[in-house]
N, CA, C and O of each residue as an XYZ file, in Angstrom:
236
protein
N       3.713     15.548    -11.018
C       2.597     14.806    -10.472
C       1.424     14.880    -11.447
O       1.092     15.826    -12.161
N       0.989     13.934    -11.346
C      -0.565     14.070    -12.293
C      -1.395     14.346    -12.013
O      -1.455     14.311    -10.784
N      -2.468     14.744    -12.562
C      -3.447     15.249    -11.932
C      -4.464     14.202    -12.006
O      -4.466     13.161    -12.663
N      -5.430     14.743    -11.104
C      -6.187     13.506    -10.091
C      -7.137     13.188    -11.888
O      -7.035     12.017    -12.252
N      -7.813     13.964    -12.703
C      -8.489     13.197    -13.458
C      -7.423     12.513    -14.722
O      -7.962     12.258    -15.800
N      -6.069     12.256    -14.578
C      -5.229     11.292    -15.627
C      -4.852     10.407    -14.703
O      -4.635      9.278    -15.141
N      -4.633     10.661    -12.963
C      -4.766      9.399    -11.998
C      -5.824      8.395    -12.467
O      -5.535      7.327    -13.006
N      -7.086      8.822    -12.218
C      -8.395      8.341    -12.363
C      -8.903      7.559    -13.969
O      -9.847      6.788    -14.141
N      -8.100      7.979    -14.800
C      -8.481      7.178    -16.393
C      -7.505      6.438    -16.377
O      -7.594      5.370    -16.982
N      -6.328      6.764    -15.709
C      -5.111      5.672    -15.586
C      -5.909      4.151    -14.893
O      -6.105      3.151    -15.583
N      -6.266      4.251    -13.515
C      -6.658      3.321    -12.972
C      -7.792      2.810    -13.914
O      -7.671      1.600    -14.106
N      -8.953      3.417    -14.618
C      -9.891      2.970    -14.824
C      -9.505      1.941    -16.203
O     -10.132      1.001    -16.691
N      -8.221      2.561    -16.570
C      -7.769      2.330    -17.874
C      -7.097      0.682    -17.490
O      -7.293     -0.222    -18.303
N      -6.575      0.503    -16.637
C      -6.194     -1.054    -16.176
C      -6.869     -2.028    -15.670
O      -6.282     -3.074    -15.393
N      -8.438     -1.864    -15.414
C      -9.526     -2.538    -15.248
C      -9.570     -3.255    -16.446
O      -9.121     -2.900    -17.535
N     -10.185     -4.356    -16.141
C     -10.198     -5.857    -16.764
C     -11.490     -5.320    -17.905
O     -12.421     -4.654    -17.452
N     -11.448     -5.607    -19.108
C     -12.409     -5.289    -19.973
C     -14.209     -5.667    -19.100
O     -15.149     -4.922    -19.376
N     -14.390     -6.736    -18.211
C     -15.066     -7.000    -17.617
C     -15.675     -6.265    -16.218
O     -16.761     -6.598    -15.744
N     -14.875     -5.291    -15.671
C     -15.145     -4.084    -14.687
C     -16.395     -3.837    -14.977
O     -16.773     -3.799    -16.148
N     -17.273     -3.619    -13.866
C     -18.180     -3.169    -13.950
C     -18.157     -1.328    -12.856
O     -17.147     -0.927    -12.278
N     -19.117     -0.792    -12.864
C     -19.093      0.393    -12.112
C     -19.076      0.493    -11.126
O     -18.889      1.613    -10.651
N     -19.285     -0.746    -10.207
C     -18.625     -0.887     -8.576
C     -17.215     -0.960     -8.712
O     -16.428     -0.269     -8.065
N     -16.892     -1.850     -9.606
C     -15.182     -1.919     -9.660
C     -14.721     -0.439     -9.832
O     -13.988      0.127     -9.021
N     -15.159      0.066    -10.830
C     -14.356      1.637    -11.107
C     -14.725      2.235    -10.014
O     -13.988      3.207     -9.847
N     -15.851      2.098     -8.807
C     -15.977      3.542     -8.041
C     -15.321      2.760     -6.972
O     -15.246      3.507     -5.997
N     -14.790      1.556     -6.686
C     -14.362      0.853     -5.620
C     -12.699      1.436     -5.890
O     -12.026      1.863     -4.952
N     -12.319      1.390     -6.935
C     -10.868      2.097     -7.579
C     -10.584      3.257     -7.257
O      -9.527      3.539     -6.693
N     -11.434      4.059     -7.551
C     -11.405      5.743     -7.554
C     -11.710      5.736     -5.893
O     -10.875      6.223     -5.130
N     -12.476      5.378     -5.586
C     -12.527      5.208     -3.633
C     -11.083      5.393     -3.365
O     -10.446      6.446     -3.325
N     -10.621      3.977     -3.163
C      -8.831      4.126     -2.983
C      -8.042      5.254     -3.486
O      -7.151      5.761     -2.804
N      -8.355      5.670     -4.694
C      -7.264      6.573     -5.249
C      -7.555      7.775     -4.040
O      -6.682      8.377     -3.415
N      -9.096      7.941     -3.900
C      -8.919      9.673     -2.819
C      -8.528      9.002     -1.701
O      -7.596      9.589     -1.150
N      -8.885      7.956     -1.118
C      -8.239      7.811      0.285
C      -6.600      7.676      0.499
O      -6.006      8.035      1.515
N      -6.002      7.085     -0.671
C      -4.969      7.310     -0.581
C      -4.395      8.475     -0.630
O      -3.413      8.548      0.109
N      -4.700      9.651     -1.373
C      -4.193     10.539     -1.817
C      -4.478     11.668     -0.707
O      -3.695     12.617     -0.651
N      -5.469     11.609      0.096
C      -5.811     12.173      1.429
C      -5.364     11.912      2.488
O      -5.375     12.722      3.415
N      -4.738     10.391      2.598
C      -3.753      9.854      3.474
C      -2.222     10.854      3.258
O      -1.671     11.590      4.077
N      -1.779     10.477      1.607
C      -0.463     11.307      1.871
C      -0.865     12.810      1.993
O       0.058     13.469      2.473
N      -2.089     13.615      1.666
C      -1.957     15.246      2.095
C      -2.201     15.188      3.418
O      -2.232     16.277      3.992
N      -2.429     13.971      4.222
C      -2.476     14.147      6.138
C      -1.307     13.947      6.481
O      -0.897     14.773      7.297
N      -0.627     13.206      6.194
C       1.184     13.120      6.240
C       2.034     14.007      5.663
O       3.223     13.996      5.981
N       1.631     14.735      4.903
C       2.704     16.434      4.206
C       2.186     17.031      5.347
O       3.081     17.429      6.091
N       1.092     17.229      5.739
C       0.752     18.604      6.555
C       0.484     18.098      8.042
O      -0.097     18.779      8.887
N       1.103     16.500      8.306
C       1.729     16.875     10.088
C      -0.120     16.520     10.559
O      -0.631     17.110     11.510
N      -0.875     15.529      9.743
C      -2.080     15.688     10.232
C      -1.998     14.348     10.225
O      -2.850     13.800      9.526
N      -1.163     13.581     10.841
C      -1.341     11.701     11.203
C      -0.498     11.625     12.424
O       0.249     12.451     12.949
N      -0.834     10.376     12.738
C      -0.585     10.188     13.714
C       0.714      8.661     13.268
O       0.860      8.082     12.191
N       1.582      8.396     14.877
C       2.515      7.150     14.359
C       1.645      6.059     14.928
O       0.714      6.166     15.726
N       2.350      4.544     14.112
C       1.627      3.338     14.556
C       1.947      3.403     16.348
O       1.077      2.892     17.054
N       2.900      3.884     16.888
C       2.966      3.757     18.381
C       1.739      4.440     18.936
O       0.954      3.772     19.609
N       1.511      5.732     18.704
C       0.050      6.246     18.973
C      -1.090      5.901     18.862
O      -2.008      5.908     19.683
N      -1.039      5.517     17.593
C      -2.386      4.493     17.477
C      -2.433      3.670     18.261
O      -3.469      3.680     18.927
N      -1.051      2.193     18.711
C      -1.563      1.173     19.299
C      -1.698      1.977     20.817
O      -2.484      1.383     21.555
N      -1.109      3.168     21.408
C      -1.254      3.428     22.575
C      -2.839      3.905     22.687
O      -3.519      3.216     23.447
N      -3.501      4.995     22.022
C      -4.894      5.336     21.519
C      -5.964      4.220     21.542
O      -7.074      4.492     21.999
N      -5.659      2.817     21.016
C      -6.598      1.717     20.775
C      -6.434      1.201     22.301
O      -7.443      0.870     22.923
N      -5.450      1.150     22.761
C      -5.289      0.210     23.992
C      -6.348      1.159     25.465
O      -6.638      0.394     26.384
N      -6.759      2.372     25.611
C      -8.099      2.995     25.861
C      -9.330      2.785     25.065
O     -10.228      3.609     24.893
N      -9.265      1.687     24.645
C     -10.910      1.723     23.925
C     -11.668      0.506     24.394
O     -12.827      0.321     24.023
């Protein structure tokens, strides 16, 4: 696995010569949410789409 700062020059590294610094922090955004998504799914901390739609259907 790579580590999060060769994740992070990877992505920044496929930005369009034209990227500006919303684009790169809009990039790096995704990279932690994703990457916090799969450490909530290794460690049993998500929930399934059936729960959710049962959870939303009380709101």
């Amino acid at each position: 696995m790579e580590t999060l700062k060769k994740e992070a020059i990877k992505i920044i590294a496929q930005l369009p010569e034209t990227a500006d610094i919303d684009d790169m922090m809009y990039e790096l955004y995704v990279l932690d949410k994703v990457n916090k998504g799969r450490e909530a799914v290794k460690y049993g901390k998500s929930i399934s789409s059936e729960e959710l739609k049962k959870e939303i259907q009380t709101w």
